[in-house]
Backbone as a chain_set.jsonl record, in Angstrom:
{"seq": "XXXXXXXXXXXXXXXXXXXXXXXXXXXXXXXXXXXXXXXXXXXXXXXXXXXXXXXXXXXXXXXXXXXXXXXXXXXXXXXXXXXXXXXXXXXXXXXXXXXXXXXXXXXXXXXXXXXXXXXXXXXXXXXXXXXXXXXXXXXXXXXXXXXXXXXXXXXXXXXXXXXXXXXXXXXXXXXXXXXXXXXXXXXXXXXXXXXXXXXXXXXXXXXX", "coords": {"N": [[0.85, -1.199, 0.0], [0.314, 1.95, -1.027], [1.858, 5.529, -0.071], [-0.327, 7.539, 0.135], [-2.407, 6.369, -0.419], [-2.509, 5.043, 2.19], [-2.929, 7.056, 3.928], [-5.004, 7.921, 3.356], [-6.933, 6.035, 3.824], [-6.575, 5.7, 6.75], [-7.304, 8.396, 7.334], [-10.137, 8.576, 6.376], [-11.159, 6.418, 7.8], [-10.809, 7.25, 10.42], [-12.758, 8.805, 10.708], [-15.003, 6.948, 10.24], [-15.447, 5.556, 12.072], [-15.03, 7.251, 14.633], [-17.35, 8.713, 14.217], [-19.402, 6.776, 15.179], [-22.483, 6.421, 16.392], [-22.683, 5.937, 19.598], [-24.037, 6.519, 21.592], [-26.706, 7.393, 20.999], [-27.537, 5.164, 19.708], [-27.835, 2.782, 22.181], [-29.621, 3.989, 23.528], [-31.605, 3.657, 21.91], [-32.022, 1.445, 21.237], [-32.746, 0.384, 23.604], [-34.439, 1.847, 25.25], [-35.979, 3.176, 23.368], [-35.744, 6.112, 23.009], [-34.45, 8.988, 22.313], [-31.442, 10.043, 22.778], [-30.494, 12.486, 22.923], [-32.642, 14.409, 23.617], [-32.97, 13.775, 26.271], [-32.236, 14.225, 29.986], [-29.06, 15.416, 29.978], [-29.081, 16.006, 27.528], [-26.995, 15.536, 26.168], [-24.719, 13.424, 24.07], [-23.313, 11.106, 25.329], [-21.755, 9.113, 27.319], [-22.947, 9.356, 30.122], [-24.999, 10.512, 30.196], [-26.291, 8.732, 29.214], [-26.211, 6.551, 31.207], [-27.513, 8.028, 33.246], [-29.865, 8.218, 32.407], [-30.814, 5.969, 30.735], [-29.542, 3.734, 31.678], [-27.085, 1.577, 34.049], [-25.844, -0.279, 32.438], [-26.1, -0.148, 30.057], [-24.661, 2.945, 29.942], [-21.989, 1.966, 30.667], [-21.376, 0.393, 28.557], [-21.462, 1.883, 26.668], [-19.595, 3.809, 26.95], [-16.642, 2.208, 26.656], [-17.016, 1.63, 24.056], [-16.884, 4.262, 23.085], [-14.556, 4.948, 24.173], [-13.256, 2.873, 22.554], [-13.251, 3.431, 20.415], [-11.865, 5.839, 19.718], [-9.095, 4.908, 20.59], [-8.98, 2.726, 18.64], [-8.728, 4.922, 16.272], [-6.229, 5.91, 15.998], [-4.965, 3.549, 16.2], [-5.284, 2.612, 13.795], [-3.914, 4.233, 11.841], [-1.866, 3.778, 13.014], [-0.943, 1.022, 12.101], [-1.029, 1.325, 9.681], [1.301, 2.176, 9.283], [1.623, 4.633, 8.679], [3.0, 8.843, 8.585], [3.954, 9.946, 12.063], [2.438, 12.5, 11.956], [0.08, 11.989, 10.697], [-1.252, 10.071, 12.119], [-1.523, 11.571, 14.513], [-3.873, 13.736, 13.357], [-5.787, 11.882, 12.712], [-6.509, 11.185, 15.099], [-7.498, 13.601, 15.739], [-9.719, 13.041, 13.999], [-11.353, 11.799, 14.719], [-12.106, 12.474, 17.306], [-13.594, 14.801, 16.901], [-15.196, 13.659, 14.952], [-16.517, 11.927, 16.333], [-18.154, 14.313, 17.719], [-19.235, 15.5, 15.893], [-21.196, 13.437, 14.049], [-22.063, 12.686, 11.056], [-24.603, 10.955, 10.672], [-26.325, 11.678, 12.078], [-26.82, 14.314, 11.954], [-24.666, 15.889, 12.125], [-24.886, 16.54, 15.394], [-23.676, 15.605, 18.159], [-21.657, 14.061, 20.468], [-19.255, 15.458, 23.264], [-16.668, 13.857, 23.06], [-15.071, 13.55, 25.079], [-14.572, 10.789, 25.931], [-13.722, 9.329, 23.702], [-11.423, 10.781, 23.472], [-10.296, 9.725, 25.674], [-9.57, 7.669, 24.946], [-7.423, 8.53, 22.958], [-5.984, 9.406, 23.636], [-5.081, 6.907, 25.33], [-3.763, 5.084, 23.396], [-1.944, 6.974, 22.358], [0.081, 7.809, 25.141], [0.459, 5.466, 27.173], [1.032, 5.277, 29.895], [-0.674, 7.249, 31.046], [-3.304, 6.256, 31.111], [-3.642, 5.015, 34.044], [-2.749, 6.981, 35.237], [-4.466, 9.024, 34.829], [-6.844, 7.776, 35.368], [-6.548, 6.482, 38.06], [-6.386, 9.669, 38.909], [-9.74, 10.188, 38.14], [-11.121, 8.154, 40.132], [-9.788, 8.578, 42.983], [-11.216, 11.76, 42.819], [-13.495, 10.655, 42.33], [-14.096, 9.71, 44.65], [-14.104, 11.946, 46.573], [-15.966, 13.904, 45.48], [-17.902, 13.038, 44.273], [-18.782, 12.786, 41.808], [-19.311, 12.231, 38.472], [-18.51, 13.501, 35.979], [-17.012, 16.014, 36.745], [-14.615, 14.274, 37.543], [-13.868, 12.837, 35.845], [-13.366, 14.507, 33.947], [-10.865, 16.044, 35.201], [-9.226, 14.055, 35.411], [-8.39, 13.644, 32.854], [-6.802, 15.828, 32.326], [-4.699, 15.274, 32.903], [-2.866, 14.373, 31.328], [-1.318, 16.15, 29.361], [0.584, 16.663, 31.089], [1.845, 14.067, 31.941], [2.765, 13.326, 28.962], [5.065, 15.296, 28.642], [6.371, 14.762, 31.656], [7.016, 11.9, 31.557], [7.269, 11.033, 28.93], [8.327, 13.135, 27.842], [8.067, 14.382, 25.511], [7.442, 17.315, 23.124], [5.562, 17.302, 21.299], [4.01, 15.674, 21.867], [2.66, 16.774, 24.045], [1.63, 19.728, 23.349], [0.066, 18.723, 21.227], [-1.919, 17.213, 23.075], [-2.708, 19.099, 24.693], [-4.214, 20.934, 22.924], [-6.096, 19.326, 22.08], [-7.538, 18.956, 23.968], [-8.827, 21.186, 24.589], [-11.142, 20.451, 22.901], [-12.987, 19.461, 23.539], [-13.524, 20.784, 26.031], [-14.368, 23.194, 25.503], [-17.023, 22.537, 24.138], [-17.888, 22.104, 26.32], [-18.504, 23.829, 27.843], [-21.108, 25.377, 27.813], [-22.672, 23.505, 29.187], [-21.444, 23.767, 31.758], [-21.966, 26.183, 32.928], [-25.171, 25.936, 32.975], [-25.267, 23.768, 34.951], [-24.613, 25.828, 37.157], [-26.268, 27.589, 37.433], [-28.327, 26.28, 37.927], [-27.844, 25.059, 40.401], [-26.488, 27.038, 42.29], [-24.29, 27.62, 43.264], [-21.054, 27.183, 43.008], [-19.643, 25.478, 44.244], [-21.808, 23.743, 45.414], [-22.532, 22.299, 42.841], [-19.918, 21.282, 42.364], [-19.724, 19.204, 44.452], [-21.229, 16.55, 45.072], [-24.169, 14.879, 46.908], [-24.635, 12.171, 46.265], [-24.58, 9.886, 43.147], [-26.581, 9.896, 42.085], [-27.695, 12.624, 42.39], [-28.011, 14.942, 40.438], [-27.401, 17.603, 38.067]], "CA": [[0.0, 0.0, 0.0], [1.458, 3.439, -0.659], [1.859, 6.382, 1.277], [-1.484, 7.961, -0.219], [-3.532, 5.432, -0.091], [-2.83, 4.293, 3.723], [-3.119, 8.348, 4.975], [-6.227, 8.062, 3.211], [-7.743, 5.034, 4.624], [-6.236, 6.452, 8.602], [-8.444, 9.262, 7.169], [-11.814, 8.049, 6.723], [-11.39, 5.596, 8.747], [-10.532, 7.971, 11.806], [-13.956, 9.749, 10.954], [-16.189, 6.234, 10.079], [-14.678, 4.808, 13.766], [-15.209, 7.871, 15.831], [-18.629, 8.726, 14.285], [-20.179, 5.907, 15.683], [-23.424, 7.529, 17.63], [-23.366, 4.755, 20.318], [-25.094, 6.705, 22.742], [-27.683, 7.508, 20.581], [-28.142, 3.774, 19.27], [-27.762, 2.365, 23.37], [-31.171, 5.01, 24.158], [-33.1, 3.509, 21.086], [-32.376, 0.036, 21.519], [-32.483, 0.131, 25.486], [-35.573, 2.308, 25.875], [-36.669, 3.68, 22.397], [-35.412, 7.061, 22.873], [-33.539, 10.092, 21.655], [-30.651, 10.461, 23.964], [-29.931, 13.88, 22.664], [-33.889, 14.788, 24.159], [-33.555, 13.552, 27.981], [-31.39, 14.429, 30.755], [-28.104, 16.665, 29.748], [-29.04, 16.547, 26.186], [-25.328, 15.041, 25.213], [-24.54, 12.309, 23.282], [-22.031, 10.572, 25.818], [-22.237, 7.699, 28.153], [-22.991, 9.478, 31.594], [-26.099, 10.733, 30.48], [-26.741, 7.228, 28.716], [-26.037, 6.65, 32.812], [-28.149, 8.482, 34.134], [-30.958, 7.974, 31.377], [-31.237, 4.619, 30.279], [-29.285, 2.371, 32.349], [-25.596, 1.422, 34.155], [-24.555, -1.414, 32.132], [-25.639, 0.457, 28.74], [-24.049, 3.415, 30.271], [-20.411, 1.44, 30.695], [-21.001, -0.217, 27.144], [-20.94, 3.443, 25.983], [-18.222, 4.407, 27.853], [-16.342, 1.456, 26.25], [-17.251, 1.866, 22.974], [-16.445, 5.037, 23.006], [-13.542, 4.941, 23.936], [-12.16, 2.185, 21.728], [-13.065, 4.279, 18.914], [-10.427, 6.757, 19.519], [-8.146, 4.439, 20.03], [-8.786, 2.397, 16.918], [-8.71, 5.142, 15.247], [-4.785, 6.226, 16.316], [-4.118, 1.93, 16.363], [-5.504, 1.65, 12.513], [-2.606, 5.025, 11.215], [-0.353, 3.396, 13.103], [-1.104, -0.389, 11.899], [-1.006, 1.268, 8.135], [2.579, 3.093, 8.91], [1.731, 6.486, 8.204], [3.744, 9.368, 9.664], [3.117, 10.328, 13.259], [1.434, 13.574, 11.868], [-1.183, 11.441, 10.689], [-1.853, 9.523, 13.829], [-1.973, 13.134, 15.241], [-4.625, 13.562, 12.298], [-6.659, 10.719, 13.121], [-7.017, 11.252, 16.731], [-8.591, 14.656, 15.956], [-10.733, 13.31, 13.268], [-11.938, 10.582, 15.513], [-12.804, 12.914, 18.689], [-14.463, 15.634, 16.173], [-16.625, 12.84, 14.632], [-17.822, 12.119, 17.66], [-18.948, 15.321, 17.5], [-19.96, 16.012, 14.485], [-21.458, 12.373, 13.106], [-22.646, 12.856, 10.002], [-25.551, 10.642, 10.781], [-27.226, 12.606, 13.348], [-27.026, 15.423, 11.382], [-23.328, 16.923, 12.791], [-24.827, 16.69, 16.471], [-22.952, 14.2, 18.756], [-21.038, 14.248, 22.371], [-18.773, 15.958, 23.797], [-15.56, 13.822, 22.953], [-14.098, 13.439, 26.078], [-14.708, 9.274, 26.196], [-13.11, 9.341, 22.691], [-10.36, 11.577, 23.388], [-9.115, 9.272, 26.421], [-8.938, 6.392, 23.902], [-6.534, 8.515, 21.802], [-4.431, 9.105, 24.726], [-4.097, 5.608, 25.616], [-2.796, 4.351, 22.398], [-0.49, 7.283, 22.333], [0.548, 7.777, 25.777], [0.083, 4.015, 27.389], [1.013, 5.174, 30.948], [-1.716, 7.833, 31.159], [-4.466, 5.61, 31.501], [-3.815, 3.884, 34.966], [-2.656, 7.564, 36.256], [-5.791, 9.617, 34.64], [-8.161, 6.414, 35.825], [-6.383, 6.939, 39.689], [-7.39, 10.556, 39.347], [-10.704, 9.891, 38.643], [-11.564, 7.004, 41.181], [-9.874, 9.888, 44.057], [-11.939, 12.591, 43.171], [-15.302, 10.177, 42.441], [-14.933, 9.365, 46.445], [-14.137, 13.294, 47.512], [-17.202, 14.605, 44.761], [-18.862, 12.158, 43.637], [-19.231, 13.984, 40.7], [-18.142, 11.5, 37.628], [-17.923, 14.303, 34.767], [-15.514, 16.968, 37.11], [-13.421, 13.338, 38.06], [-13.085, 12.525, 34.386], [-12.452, 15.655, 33.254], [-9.611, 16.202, 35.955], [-8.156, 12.964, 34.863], [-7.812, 14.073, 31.308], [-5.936, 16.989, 32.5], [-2.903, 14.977, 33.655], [-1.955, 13.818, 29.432], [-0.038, 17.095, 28.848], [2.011, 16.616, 32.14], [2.371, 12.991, 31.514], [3.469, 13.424, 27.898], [6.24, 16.11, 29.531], [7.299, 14.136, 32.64], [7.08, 10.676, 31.413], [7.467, 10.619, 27.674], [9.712, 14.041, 27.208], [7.421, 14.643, 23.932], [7.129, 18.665, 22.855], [4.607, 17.328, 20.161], [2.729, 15.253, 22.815], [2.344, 17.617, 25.143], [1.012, 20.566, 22.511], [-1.182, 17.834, 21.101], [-2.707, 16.88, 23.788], [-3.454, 20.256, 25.347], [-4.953, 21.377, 22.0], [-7.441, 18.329, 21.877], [-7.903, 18.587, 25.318], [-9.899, 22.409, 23.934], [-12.295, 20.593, 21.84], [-14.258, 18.625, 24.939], [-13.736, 21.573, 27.016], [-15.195, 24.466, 24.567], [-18.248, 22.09, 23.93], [-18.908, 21.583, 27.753], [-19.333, 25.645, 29.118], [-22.719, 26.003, 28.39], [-23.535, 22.752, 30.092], [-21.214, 24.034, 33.61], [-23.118, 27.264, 32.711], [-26.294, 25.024, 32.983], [-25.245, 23.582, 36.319], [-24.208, 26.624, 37.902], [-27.351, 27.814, 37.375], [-29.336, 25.152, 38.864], [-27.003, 24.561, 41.554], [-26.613, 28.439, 42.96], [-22.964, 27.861, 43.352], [-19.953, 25.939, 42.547], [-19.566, 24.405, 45.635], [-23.318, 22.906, 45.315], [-22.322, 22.262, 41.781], [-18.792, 20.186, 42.475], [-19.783, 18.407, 45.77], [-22.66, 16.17, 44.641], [-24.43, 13.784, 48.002], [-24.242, 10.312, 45.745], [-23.78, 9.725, 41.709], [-28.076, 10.163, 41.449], [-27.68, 13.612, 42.502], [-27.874, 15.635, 39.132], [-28.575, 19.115, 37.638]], "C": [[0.882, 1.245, 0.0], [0.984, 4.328, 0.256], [0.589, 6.76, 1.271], [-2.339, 7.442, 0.107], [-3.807, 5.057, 1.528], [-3.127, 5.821, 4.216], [-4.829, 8.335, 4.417], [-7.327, 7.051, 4.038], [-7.744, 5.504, 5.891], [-7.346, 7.315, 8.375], [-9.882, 9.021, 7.536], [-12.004, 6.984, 7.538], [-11.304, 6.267, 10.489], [-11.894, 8.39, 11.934], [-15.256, 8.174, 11.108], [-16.251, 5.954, 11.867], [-15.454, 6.149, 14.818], [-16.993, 8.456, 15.577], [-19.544, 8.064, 14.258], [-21.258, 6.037, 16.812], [-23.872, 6.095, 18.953], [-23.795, 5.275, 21.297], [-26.859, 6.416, 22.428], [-28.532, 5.735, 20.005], [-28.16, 3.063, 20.433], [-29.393, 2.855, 23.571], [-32.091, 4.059, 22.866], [-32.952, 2.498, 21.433], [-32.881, -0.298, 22.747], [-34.108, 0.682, 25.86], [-36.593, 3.113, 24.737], [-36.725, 5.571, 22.136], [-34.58, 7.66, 22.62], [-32.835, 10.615, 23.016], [-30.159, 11.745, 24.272], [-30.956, 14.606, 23.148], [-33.956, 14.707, 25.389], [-31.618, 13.842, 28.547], [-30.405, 15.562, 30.35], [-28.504, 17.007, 27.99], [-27.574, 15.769, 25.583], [-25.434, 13.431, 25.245], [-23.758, 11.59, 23.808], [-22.685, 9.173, 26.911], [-22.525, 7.973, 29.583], [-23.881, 10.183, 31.037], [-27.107, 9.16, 29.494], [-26.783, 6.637, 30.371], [-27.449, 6.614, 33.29], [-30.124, 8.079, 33.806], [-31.49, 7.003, 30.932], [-30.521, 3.584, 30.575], [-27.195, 2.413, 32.732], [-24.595, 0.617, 33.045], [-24.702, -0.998, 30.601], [-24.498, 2.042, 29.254], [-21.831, 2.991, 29.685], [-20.326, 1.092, 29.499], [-20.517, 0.779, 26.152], [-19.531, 4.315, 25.96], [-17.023, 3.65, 27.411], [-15.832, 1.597, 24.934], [-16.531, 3.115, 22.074], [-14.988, 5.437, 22.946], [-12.288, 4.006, 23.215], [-12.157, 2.646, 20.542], [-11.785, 4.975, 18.734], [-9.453, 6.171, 19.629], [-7.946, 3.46, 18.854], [-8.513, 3.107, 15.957], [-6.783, 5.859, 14.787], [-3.953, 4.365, 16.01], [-4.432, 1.722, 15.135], [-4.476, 2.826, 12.121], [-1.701, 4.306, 11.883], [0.212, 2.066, 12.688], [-0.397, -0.172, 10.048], [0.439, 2.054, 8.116], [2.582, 4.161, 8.329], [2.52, 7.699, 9.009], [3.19, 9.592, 10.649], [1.86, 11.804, 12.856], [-0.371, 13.639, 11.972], [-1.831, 10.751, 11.384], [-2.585, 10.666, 14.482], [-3.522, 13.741, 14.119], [-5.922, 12.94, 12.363], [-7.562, 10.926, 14.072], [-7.734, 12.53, 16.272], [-9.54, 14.3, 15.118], [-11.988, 12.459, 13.977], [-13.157, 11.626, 16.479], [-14.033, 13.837, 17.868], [-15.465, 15.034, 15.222], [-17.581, 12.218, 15.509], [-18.749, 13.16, 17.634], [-19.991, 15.558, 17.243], [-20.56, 14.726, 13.328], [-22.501, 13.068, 12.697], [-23.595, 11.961, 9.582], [-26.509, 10.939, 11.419], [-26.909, 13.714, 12.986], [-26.076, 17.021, 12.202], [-23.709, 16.979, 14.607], [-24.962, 15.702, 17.489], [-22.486, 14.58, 20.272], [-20.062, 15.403, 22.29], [-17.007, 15.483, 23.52], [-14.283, 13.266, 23.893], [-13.901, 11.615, 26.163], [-13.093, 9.102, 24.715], [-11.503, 9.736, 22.822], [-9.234, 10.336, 24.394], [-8.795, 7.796, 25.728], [-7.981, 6.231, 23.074], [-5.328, 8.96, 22.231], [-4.209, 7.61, 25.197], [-3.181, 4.923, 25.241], [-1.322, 5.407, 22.555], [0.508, 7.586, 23.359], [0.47, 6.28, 27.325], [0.057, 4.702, 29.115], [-0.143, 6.514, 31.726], [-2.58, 7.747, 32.414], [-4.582, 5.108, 32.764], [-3.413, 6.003, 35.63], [-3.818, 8.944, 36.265], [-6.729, 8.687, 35.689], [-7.617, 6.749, 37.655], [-6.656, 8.256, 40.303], [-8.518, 10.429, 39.512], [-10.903, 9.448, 39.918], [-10.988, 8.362, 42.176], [-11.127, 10.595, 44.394], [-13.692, 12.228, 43.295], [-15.469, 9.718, 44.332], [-15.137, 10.71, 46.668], [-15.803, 13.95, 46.936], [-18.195, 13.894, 44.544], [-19.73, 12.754, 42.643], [-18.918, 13.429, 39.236], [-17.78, 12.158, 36.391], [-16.825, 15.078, 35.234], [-13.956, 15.664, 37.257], [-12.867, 12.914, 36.968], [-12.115, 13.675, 33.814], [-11.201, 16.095, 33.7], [-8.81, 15.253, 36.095], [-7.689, 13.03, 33.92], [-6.935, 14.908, 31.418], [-4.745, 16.881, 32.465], [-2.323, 14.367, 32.007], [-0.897, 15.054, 29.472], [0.978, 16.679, 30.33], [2.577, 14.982, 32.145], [3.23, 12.576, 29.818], [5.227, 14.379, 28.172], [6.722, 15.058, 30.306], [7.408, 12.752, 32.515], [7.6, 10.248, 29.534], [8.617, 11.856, 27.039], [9.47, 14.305, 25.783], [6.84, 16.138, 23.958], [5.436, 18.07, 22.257], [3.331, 17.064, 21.122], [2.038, 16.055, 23.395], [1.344, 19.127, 24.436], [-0.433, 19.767, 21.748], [-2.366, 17.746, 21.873], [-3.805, 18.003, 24.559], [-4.595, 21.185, 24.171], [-6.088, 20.255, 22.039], [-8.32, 18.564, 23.287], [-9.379, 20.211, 25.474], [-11.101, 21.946, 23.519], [-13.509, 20.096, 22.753], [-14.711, 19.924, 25.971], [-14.853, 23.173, 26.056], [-16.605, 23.96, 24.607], [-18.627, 21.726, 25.428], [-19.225, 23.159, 28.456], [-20.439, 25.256, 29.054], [-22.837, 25.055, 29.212], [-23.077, 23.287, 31.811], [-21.89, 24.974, 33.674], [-24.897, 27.116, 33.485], [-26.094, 24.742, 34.264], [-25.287, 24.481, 37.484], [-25.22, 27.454, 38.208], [-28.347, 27.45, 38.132], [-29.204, 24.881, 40.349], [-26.644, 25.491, 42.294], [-25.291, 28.189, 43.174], [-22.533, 26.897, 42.822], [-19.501, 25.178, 43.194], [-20.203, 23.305, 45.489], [-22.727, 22.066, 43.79], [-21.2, 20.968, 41.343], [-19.047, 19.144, 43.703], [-21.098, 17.644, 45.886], [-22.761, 15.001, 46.221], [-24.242, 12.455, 47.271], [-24.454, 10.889, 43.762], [-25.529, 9.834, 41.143], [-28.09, 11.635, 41.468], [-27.186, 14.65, 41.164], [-28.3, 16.712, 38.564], [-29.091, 18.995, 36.271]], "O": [[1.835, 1.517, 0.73], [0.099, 4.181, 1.099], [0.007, 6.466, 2.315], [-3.144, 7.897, 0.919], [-4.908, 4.84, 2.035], [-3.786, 5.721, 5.251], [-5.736, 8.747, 5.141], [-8.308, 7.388, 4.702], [-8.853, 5.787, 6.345], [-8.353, 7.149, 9.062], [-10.536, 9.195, 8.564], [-13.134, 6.711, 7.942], [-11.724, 5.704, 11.499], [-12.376, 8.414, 13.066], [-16.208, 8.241, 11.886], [-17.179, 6.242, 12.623], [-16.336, 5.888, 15.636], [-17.765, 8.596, 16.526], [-20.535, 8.333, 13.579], [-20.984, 5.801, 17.989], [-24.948, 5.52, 19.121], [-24.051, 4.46, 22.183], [-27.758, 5.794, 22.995], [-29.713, 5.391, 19.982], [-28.72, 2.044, 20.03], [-30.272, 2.012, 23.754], [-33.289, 3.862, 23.068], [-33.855, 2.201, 22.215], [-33.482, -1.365, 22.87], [-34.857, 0.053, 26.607], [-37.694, 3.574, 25.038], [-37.468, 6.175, 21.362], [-33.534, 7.012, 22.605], [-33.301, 11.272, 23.946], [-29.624, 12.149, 25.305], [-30.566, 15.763, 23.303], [-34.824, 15.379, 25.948], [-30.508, 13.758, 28.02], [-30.88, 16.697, 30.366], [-28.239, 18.051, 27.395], [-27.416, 15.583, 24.376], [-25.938, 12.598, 25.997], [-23.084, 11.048, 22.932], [-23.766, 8.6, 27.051], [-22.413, 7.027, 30.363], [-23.57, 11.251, 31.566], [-28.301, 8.904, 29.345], [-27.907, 6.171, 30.555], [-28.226, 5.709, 33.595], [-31.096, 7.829, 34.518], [-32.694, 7.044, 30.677], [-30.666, 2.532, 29.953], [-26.314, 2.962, 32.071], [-23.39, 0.689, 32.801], [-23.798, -1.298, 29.822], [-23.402, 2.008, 28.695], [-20.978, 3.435, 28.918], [-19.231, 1.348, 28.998], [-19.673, 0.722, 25.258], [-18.846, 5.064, 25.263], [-16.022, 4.305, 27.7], [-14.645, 1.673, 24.616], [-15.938, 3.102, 20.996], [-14.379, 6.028, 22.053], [-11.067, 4.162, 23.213], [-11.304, 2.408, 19.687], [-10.906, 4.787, 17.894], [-8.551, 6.579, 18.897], [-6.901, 3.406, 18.207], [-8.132, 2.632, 14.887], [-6.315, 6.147, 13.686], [-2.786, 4.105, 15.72], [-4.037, 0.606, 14.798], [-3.52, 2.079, 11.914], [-0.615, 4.161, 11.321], [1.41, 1.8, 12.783], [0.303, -0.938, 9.387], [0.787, 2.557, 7.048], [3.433, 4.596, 7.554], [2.668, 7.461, 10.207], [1.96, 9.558, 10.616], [0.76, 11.99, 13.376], [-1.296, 14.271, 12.483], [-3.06, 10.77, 11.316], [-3.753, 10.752, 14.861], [-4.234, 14.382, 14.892], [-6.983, 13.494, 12.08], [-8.793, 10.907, 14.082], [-8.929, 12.407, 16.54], [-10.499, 15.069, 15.181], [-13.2, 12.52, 13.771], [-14.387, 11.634, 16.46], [-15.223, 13.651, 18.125], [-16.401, 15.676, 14.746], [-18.799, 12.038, 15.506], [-19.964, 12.985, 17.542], [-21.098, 15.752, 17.746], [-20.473, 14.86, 12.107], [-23.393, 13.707, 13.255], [-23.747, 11.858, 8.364], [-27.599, 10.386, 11.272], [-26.597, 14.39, 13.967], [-26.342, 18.168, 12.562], [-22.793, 17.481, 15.258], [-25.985, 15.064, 17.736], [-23.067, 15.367, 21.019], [-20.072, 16.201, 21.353], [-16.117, 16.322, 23.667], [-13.162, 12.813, 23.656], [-12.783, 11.289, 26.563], [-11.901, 8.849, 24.888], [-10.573, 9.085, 22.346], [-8.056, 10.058, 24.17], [-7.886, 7.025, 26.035], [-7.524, 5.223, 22.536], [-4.202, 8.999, 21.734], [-3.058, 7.233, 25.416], [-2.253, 4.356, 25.817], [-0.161, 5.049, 22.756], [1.678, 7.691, 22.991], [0.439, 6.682, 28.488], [-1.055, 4.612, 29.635], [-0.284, 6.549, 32.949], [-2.743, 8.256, 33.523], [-5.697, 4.611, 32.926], [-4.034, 6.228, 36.669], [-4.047, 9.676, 37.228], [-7.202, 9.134, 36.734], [-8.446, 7.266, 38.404], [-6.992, 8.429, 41.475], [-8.914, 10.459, 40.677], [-10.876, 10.259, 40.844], [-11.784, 9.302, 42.165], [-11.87, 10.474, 45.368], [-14.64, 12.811, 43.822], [-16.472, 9.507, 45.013], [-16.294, 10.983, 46.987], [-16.653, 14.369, 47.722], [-19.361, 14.265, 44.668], [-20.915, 13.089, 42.636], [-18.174, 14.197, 38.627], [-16.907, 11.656, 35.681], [-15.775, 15.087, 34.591], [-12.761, 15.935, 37.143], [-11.675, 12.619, 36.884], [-10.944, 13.794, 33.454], [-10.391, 16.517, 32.875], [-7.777, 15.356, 36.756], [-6.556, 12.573, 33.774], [-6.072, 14.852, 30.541], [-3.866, 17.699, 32.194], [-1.166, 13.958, 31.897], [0.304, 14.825, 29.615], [2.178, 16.436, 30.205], [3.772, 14.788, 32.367], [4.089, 11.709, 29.655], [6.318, 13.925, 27.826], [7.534, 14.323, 29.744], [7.976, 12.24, 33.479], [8.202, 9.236, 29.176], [9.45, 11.687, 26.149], [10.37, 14.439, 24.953], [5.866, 16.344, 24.682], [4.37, 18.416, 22.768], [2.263, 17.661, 21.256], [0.812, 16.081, 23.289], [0.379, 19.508, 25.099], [-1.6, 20.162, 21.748], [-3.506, 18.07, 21.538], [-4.994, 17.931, 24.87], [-5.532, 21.901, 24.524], [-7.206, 20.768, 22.004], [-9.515, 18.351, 23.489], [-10.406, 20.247, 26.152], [-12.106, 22.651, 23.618], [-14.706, 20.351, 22.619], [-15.799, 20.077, 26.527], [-15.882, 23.785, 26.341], [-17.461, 24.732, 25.039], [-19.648, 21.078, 25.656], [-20.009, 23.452, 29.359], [-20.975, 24.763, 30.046], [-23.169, 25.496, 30.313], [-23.827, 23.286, 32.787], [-22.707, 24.88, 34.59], [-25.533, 27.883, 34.208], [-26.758, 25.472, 35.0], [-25.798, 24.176, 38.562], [-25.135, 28.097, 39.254], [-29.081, 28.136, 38.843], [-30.045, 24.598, 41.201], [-26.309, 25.002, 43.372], [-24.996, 29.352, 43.454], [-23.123, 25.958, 42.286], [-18.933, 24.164, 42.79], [-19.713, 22.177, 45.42], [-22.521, 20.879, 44.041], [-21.347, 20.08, 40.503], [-18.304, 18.162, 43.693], [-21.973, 18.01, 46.671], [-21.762, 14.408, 46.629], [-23.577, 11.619, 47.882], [-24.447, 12.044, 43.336], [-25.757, 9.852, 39.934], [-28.561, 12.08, 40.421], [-26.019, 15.021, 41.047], [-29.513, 16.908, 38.485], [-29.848, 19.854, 35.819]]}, "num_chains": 1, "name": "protein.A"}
């Protein structure tokens, strides 16, 4: 296969892979609904959670995230340069997005995204995943515990891998989950009269 041909396949294949609406197909099969209609409105697996069940929930959560890394483990299977790995991974998280079967409106990214740090930073995953689990005892909050596990890629690409690229990478992807979640803390902060109320939830039912 030449060079062309395999950046092309990484290509569409980064976008078929990550725009896979498995929240939205979990809610119809599971309960016959539009997951993008109940609860937060987003296309992700913690309002698949909250909405239509734990163990579709986790399948989501799963799913999700093996997309992004399939879609960094099929450029790197076809030997394309790293650029295009780097390539991939954003086309992956931004088809989440933006699947072009649900008419461009999808999740949030963040499930996706930590799939495309695993493949490329392996030791991550066990020290993102130990943030979480922390802050899900102190908050019990499982979107602030994710999201403050994702945080630690750029300093793990720096203090463990010694990668400029990584580390710029990562903090740029790490924009595209966070831009698409204001309005919703917006939304909470709202509901919740502070940020206190807001980060310090009584158990994992407790939801704005």
């Amino acid at each position: 296969m030449n060079d062309a041909i395999a950046i092309t396949v990484a290509i569409i294949g980064a976008y078929l892979l990550g725009s896979i609406p498995t929240a939205y197909i979990a809610g119809r099969l599971s309960r016959g609904i539009d997951i993008r209609q109940v609860g937060s409105r987003n296309m992700g697996a913690m309002n698949v959670f909250y909405n239509v069940g734990a163990a579709q929930g986790v399948a989501v959560l799963l799913v999700d995230i093996g997309k992004g890394a399939a879609a960094v483990a099929l450029a790197r299977w076809l030997e394309t340069p790293p650029v295009v790995e780097f390539l991939a991974a954003a086309i992956a998280v931004l088809a989440h997005s933006f699947p072009v079967w649900l008419k461009f409106h999808g999740g949030k990214g963040g499930a996706t995204l930590v799939g495309v740090f695993t493949i490329l930073m392996p030791w991550g995953f066990p020290i993102g995943f130990g943030i979480f689990l922390l802050l899900m005892l102190l908050t019990r909050f499982p979107t602030l515990s994710y999201s403050v596990g994702l945080l630690c890629f750029p300093f793990v690409a720096w203090l463990i891998y010694g990668r400029g690229d990584y580390v710029l990478f990562s903090s740029l992807m790490l924009l595209l989950p966070l831009a698409r979640y204001i309005p919703r803390i917006r939304e909470m902060r709202a509901k919740g009269g502070s940020w206190r109320r807001v980060a310090m939830r009584r158990n994992l039912k407790d939801r704005f």
